[in-house]
VOGU-628667 format. One record per residue (C-alpha): chain; x, y, z. Coordinates in nm, 2 decimals, padded with zeros to 4 digits. Example, Ala and Ser with C-alpha at 12.3 -4.5 7.8 and 13.67 -1.06 7.14 Angstrom:
<nodes>
["A", [01.23, -00.45, 00.78]],
["A", [01.37, -00.11, 00.71]],
</nodes>
This chain:
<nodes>
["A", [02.95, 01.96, 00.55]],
["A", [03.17, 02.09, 00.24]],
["A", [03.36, 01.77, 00.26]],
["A", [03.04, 01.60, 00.22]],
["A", [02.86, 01.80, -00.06]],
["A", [03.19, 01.78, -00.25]],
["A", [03.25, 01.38, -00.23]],
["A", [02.83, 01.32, -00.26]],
["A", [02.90, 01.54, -00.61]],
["A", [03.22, 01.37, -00.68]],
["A", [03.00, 01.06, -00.69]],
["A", [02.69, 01.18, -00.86]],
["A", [02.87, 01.30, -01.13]],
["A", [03.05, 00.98, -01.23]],
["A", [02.68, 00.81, -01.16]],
["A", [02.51, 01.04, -01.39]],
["A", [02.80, 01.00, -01.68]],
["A", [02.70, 00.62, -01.65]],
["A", [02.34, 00.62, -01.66]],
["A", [02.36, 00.89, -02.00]],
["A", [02.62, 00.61, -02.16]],
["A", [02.33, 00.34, -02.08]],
["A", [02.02, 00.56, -02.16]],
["A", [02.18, 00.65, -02.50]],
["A", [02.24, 00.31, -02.61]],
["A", [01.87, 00.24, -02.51]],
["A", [01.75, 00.51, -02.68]],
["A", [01.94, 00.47, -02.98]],
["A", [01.80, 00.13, -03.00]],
["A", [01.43, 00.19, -02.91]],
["A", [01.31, 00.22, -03.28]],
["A", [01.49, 00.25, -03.64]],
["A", [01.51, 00.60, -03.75]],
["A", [01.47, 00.57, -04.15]],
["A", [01.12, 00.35, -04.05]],
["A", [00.96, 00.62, -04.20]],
["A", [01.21, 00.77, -04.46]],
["A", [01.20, 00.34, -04.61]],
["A", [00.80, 00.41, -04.71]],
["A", [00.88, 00.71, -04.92]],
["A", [00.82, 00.67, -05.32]],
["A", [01.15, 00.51, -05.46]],
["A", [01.32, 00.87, -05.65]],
["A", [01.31, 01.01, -05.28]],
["A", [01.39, 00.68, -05.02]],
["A", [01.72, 00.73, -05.08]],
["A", [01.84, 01.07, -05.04]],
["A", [01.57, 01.09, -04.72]],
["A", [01.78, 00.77, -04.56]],
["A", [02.12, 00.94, -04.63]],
["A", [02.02, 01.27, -04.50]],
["A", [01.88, 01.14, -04.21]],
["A", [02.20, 00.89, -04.19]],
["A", [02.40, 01.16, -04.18]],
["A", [02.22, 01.43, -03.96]],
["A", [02.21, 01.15, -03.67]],
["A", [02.57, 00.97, -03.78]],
["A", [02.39, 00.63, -03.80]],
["A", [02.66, 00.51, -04.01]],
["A", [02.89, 00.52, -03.70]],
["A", [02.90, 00.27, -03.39]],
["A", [02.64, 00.36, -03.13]],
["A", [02.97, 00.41, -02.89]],
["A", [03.11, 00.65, -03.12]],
["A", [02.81, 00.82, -03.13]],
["A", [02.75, 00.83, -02.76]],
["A", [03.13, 01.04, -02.74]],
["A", [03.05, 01.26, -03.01]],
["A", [02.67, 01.33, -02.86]],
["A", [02.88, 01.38, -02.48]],
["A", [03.18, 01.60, -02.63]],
["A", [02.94, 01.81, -02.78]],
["A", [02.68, 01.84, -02.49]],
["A", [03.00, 01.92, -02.23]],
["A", [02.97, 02.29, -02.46]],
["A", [02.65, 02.32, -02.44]],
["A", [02.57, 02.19, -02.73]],
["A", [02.26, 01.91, -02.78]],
["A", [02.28, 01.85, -03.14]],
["A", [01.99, 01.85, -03.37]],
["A", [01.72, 01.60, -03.36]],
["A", [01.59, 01.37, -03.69]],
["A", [01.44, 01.67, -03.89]],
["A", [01.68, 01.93, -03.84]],
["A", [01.57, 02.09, -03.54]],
["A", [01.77, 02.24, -03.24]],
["A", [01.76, 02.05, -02.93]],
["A", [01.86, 02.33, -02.75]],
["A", [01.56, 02.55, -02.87]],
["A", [01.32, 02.26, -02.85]],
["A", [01.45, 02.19, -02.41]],
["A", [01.43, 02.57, -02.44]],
["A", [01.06, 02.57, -02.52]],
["A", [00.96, 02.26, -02.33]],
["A", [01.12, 02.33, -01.97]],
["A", [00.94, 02.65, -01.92]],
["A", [00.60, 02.50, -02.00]],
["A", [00.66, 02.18, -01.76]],
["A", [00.76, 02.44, -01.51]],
["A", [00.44, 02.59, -01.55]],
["A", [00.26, 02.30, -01.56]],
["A", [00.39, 02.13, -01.25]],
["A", [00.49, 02.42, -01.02]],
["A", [00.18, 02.53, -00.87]],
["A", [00.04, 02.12, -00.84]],
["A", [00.34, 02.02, -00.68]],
["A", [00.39, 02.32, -00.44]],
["A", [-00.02, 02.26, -00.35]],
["A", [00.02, 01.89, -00.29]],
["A", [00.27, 01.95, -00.04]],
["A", [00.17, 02.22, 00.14]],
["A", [-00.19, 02.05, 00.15]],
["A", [-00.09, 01.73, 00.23]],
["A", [00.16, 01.82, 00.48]],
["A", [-00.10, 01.97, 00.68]],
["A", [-00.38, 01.78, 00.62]],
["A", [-00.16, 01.46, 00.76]],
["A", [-00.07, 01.64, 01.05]],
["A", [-00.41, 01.69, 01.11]],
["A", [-00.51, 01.36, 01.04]],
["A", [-00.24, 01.22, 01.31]],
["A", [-00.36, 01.41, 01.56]],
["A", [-00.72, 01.36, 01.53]],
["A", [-00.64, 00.95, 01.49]],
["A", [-00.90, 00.74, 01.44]],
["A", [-01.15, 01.03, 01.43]],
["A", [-01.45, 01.09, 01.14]],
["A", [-01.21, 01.33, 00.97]],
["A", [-00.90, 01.11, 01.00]],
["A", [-01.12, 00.81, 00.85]],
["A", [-01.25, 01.08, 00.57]],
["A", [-00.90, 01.13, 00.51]],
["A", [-00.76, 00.80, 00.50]],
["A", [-01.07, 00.73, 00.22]],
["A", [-01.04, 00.96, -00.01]],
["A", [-00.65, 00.95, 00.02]],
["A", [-00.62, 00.59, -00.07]],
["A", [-00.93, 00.65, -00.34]],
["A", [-00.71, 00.96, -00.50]],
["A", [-00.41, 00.74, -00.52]],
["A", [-00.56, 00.46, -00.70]],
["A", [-00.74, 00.65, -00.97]],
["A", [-00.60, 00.72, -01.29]],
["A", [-00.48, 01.00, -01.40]],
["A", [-00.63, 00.99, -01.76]],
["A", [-00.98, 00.93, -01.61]],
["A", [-00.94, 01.19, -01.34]],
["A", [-00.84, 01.42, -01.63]],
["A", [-01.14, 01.31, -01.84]],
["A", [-01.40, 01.33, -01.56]],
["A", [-01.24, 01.69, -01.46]],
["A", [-01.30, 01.81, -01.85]],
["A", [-01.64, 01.72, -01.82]],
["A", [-01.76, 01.81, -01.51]],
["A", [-01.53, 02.12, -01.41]],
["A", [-01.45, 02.30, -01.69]],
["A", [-01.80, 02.18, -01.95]],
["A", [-02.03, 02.22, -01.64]],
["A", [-01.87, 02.54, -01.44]],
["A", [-01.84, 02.74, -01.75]],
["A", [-02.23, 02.65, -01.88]],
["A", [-02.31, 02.80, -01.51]],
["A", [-02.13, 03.11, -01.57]],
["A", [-02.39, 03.19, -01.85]],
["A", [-02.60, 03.22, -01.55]],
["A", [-02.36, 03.23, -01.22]],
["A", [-02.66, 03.18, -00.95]],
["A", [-02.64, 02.91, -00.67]],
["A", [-02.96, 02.66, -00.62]],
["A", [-03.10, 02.59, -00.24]],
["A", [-02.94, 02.25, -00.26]],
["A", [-02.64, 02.38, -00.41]],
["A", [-02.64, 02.61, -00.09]],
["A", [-02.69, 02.37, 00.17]],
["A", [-02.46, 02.12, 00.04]],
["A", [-02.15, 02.35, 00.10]],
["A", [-02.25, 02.48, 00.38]],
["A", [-02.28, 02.17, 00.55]],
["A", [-01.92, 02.03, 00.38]],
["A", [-01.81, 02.35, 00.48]],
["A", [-01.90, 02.32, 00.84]],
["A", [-01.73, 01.91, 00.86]],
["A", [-01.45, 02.05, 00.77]],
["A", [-01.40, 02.30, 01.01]],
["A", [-01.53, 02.12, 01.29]],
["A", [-01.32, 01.83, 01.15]],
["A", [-00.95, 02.01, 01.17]],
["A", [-01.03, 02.10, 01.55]],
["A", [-00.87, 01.87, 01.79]],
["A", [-01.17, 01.96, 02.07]],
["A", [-01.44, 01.82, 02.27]],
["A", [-01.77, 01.70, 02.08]],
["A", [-01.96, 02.02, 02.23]],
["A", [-01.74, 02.26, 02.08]],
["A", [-01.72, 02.06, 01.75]],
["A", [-02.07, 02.08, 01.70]],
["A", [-02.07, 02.45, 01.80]],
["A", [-01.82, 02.53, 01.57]],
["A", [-02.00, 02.32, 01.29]],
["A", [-02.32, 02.51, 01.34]],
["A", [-02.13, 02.87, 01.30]],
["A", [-01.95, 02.78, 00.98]],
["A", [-02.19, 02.58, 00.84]],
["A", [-02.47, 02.89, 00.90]],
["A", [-02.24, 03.18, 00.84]],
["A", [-02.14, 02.99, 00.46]],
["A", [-02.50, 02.96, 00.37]],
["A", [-02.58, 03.32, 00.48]],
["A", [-02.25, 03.43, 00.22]],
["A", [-02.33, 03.22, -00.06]],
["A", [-02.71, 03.32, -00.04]],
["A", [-02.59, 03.70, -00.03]],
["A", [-02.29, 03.67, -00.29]],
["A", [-02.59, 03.47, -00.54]],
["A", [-02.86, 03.75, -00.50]],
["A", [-02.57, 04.00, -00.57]],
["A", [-02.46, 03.84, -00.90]],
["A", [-02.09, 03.82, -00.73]],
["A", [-01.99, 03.55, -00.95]],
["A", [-02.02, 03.71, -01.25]],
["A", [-01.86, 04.03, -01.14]],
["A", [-01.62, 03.91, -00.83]],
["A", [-01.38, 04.11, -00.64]],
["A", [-01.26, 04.12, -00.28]],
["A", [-01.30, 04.50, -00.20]],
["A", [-01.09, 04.70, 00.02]],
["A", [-01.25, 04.60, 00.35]],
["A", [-01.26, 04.20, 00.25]],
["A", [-00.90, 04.27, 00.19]],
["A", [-00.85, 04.44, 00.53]],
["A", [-01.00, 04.20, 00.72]],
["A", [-00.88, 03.87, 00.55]],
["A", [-00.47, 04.03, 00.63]],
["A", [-00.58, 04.11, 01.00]],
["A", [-00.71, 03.76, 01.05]],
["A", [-00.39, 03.60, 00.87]],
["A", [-00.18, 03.81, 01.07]],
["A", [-00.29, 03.66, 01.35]],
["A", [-00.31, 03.32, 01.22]],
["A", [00.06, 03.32, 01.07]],
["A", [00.13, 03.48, 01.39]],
["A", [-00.04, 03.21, 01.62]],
["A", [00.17, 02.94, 01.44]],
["A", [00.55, 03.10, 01.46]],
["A", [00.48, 03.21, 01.83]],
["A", [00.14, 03.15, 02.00]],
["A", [-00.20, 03.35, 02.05]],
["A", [-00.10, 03.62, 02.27]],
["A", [-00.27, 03.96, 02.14]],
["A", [00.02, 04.17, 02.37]],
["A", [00.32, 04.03, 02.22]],
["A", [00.57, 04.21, 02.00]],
["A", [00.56, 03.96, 01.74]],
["A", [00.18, 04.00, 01.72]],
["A", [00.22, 04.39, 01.68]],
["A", [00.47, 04.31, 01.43]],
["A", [00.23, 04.14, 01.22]],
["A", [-00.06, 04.32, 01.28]],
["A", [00.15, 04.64, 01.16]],
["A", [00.26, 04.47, 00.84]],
["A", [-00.07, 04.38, 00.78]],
["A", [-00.17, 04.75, 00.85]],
["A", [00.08, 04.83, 00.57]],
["A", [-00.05, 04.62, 00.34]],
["A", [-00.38, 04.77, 00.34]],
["A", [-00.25, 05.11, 00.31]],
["A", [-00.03, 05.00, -00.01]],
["A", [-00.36, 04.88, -00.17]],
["A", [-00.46, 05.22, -00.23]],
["A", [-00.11, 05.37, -00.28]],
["A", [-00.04, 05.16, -00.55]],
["A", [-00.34, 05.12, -00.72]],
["A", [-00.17, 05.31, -01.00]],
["A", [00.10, 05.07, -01.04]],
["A", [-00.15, 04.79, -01.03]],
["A", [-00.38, 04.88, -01.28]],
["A", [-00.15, 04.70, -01.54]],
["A", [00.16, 04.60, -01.41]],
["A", [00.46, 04.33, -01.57]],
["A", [00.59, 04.05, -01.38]],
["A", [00.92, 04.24, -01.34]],
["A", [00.68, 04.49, -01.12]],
["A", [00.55, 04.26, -00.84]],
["A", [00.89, 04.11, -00.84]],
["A", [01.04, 04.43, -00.68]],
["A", [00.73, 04.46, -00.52]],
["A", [00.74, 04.19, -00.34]],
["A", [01.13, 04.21, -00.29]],
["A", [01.02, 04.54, -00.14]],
["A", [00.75, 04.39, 00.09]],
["A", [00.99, 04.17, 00.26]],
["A", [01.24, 04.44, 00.31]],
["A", [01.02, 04.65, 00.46]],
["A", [00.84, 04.39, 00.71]],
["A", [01.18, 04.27, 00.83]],
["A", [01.25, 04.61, 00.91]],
["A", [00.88, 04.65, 01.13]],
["A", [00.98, 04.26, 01.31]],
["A", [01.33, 04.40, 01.38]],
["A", [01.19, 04.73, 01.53]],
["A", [00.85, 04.58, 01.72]],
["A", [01.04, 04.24, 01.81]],
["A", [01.32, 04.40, 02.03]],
["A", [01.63, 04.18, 02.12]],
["A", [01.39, 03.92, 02.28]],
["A", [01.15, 03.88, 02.03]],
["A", [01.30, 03.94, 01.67]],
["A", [01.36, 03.60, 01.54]],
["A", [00.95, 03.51, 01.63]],
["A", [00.87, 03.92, 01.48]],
["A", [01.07, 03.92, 01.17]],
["A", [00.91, 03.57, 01.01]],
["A", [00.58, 03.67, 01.13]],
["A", [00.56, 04.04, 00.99]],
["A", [00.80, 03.89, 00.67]],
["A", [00.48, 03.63, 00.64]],
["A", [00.21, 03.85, 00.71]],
["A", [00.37, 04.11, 00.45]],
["A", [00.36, 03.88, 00.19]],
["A", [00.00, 03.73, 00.27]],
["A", [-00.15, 04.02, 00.24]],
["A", [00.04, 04.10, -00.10]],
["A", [-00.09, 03.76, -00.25]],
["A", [-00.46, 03.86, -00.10]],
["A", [-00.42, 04.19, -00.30]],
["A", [-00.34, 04.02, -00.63]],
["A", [-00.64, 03.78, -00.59]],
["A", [-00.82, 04.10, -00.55]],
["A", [-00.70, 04.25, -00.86]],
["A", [-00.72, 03.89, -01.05]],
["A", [-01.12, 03.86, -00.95]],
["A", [-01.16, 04.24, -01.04]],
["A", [-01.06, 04.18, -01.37]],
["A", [-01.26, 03.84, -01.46]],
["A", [-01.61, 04.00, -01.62]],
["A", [-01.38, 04.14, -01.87]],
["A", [-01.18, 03.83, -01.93]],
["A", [-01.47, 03.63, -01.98]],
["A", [-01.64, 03.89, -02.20]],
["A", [-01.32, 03.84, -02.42]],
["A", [-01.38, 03.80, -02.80]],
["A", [-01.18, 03.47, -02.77]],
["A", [-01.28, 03.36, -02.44]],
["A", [-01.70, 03.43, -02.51]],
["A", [-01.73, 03.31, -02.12]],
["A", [-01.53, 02.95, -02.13]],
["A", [-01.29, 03.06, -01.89]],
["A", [-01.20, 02.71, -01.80]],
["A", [-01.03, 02.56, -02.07]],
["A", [-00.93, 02.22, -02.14]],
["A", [-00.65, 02.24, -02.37]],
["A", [-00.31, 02.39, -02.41]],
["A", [-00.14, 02.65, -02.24]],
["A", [-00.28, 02.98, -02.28]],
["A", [-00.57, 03.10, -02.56]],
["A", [-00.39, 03.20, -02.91]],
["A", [-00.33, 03.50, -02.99]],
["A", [-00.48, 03.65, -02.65]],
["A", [-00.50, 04.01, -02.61]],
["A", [-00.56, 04.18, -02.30]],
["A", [-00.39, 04.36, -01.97]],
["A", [-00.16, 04.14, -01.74]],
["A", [-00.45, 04.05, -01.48]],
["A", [-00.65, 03.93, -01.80]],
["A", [-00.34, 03.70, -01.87]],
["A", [-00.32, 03.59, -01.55]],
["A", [-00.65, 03.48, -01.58]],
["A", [-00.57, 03.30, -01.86]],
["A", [-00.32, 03.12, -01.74]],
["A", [-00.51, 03.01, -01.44]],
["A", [-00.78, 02.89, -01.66]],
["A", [-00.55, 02.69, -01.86]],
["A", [-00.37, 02.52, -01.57]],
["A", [-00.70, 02.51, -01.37]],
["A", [-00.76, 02.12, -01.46]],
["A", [-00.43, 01.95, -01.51]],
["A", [-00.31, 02.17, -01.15]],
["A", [-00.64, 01.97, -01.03]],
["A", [-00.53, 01.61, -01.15]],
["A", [-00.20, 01.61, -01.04]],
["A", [-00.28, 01.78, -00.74]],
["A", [-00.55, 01.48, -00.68]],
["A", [-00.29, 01.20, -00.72]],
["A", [00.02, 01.39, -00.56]],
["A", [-00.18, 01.47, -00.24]],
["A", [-00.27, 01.13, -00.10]],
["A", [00.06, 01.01, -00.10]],
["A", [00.18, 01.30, 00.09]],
["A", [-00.13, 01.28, 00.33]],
["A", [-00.03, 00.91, 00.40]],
["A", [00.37, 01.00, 00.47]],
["A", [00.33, 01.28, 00.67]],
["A", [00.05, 01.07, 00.88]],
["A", [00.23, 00.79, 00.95]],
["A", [00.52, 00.95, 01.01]],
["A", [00.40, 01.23, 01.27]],
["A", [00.26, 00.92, 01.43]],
["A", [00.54, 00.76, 01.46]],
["A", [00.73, 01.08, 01.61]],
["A", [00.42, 01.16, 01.85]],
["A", [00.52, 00.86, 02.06]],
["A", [00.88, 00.88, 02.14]],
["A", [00.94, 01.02, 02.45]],
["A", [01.14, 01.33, 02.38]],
["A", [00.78, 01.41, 02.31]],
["A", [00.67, 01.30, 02.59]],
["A", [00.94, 01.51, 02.76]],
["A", [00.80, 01.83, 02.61]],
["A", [00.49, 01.81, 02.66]],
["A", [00.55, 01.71, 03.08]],
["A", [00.78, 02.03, 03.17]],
["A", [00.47, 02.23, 03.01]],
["A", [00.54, 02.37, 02.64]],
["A", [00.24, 02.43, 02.45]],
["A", [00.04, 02.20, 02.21]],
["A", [00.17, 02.44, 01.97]],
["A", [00.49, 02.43, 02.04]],
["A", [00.51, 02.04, 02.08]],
["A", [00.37, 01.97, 01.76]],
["A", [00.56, 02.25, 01.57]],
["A", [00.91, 02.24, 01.72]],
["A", [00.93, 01.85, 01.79]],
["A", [00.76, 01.63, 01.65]],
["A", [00.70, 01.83, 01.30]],
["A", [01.11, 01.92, 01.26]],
["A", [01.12, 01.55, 01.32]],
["A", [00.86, 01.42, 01.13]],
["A", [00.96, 01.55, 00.84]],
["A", [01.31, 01.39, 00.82]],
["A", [01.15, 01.10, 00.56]],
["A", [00.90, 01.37, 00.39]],
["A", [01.19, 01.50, 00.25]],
["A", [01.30, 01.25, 00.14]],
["A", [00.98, 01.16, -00.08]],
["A", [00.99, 01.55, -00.15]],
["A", [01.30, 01.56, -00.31]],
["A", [01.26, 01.23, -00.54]],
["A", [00.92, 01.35, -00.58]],
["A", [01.06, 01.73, -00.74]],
["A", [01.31, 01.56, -00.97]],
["A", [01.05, 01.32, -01.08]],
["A", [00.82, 01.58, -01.19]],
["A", [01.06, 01.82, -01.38]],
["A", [01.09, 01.54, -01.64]],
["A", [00.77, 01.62, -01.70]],
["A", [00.40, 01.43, -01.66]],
["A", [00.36, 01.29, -02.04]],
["A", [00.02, 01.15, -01.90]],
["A", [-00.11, 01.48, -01.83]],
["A", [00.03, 01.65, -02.11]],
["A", [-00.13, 01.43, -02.36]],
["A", [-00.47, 01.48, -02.19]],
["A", [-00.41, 01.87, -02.17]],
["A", [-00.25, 01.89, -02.53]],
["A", [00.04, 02.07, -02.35]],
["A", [00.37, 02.04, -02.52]],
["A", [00.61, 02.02, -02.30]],
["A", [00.93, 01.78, -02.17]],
["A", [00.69, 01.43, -02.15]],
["A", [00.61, 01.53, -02.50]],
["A", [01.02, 01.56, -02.55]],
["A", [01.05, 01.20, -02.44]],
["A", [00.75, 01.05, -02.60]],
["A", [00.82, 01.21, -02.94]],
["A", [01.21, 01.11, -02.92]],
["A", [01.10, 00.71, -02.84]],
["A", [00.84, 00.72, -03.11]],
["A", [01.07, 00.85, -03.41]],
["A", [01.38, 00.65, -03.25]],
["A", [01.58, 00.96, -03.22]],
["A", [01.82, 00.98, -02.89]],
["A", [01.86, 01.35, -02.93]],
["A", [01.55, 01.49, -02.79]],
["A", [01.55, 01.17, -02.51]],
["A", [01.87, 01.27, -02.39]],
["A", [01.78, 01.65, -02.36]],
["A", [01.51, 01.52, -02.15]],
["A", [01.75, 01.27, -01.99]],
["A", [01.97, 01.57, -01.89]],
["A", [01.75, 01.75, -01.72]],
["A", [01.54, 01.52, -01.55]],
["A", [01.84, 01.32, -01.38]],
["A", [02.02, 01.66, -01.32]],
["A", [01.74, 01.74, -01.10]],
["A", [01.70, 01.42, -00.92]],
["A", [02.07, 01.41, -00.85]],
["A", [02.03, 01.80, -00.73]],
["A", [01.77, 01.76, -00.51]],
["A", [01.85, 01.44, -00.32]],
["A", [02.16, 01.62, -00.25]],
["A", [01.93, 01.88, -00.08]],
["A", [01.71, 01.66, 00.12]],
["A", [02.06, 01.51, 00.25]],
["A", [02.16, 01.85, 00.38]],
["A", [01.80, 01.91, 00.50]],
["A", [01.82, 01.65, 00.72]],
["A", [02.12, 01.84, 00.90]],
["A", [01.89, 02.09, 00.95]],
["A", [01.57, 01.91, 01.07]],
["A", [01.78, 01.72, 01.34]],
["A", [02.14, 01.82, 01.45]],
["A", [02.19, 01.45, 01.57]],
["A", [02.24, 01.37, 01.18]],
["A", [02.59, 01.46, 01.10]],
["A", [02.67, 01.47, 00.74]],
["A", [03.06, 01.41, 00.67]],
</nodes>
């Protein structure tokens, strides 16, 4: 395995020193730099071409410049771009916000659309696998400007007109309810009977919540409460715990979960101190803590038989009910977020960032992040998710028909068990594959999305490098975005180790 990593990085690295040499000559050739400084008034043309000659060394060979621009970015050093500035501080400004910007939408997209094509192969051919298969292929052709356009006018314009007045209409009512209740029944792999049962619960017990959470005036004022919190960690206690070892209400790694969720609750009102206005630093340690402390209650209820099923599921739990807690506090805090002098209750934006000059505690600043990232998150998420859905179908398909499947399922493992340690591990052999390219794609940034968004951020790097002709800023981008795609192809090669032993990487 080291002999591989280090030869695979041997090789990327004399790759990568190629492709820079080829993109800086193509970047140093998209436009002319002095296109602009040329239209100035004659007693300032000049002196503008020479000081732009000389900040970018146009009077050298574009070779020559290439070396100069490489010797100096082996220290760390990425020059300055056509007006002076640092590229360093410019990368340093951009990378974060693309971070921001793309985390969340590409960890949803493939969380989402890992599941829902599992799903989808194993209710083949079904109403919810054709729904799927729809809106999948309808996602992937849209474009991303429109969906961004469309999500401006009838997410962020129309939600935040209805939280001048946050009640929900009969219709309004009976239309989730009923989508509400497809879905459910849809994600079942059961007979019709049951389907339609199960339909008829969810699709009931939604109408009866929204009716009661509208009469309340809950969207105005949200918040989960201490027992909405109680209940929603029991019930993903046992769902996290149904998935890493099977429904069985007796075993130690169900105690082990059900304890860390019993934790969790009682931390919601230790805490609540610490909470009231906390720093990032804060829930970093307190999550750090969380994990610590559920390991320790897997390793004690697991035993020696049971501790590698106990300490993911109580680890899991632990941190479930942590992220239902700061929802909690989140929703608590949104009636004075939107009653914000700067906010005056359009808590959806569609535009930048965060709100300037915002004022307010951490939970409020949450809040305004989320509200910021709300649409783009949505657009790429939209886009990004059918071609997941697609993979991850077609492969598990694929994988449900070879016989070591067969196998498993004939000496008398559970569904569970079949799908989750056989044909998943396998199936996701060429998911990772689109997963990796996919991550290193998407750190260069989504200048698309940006420019819709008016976030400034590494597409924003590139674009504004092309435009002005300046191979600076393009190779800053360059750097990073080719880093990352060399990085993380490596990883999906050693992943594959992972997913199946048969693969041996040397």
């Amino acid at each position: 395995m080291l002999v591989f990593i280090a030869r695979r990085l041997f090789v990327s690295l004399w790759v990568f020193l190629a492709a820079t040499a080829v993109m800086f000559m193509l970047a140093a050739n998209a436009n002319d730099p002095l296109e602009e400084a040329r239209q100035l008034p004659d007693n300032e043309r000049e002196a503008a071409m020479a000081t732009i000659t000389e900040r970018m060394n146009l009077d050298k060979p574009v070779l020559i410049r290439y070396l100069l621009w490489l010797g100096s970015a082996l220290t760390g050093d990425l020059g300055v771009n056509r007006q002076g500035q640092d590229v360093n501080a410019m990368l340093g400004t951009a990378f974060p916000a693309t971070l921001q910007l793309l985390a969340a939408a590409t960890v949803l997209a493939i969380v989402f659309g890992i599941a829902i094509g599992v799903i989808s192969a194993l209710r083949q051919y079904s109403a919810f696998d054709q729904s799927v298969t729809f809106v999948a292929f309808v996602c992937f052709s849209l474009p991303l400007f429109w969906v961004g356009t469309l999500l401006k006018q009838y997410i962020a314009v129309d939600i935040n007109d209805w939280l001048q007045d946050p009640t929900l209409s009969l219709v309004m009512v009976v239309a989730l309810s009923l989508l509400t209740g497809a879905v459910c029944s849809g994600v079942l792999v059961v007979d019709r009977r049951t389907r339609w049962t199960v339909f008829g619960s969810t699709a009931g017990a939604m109408a009866l919540l929204l009716l009661v959470l509208s009469a309340t005036g809950w969207f105005a004022d949200p918040g989960l409460g201490p027992v909405v919190v109680a209940l929603t960690a029991f019930a993903g206690a046992v769902a996290i715990t149904t998935l890493v070892s099977g429904l069985d209400f007796t075993s130690p790694p169900m105690r082990a979960a059900l304890a860390s969720a019993a934790v969790g609750v009682v931390c919601y009102f230790a805490f609540g101190p610490v909470l009231n206005d906390p720093n990032l630093l804060t829930l970093l340690l307190l999550a750090l803590l969380t994990a610590a402390v559920c390991a320790g209650i897997g390793w004690f209820f697991g035993g020696e038989l049971f501790r590698r099923q106990a300490i993911p599921a109580a680890v899991l739990t632990g941190l479930f009910t942590a992220a239902v807690i700061f929802v909690d506090r989140v929703l608590q805090a949104f009636a004075g977020y939107a009653a914000h002098g700067r906010i005056r209750g359009r808590v959806i934006s569609t535009i930048g960032p965060s709100t300037p000059n915002f004022e307010g505690t951490f939970w409020q600043h949450s809040l305004d992040s989320a509200g910021h990232l709300l649409l783009p998150t949505l657009a790429l998420v939209l886009v990004s998710l059918a071609s997941y859905t697609r993979y991850t179908r077609a492969s598990m398909l694929e994988v449900m028909n070879q016989d070591y499947v067969r196998t498993a399922r004939a000496k008398g493992l559970t569904e569970r068990a079949v799908i989750t340690r056989h044909a998943l591990r396998n199936g996701m052999i060429p998911i990772t594959t689109l997963t990796a390219y996919d991550i290193g794609t998407l750190i260069g940034g989504a200048v698309i999305t940006e420019r819709v968004f008016g976030w400034k951020a590494m597409g924003t790097l590139l674009q504004d490098g092309i435009e002005q002709g300046d191979p600076m800023p393009i190779m800053a981008f360059f750097l990073v975005a080719g880093g990352a795609i060399v990085v993380f192809n490596m990883i999906a090669d050693i992943a594959y180790a992972f997913l199946d032993p048969r693969i041996r990487l040397s």
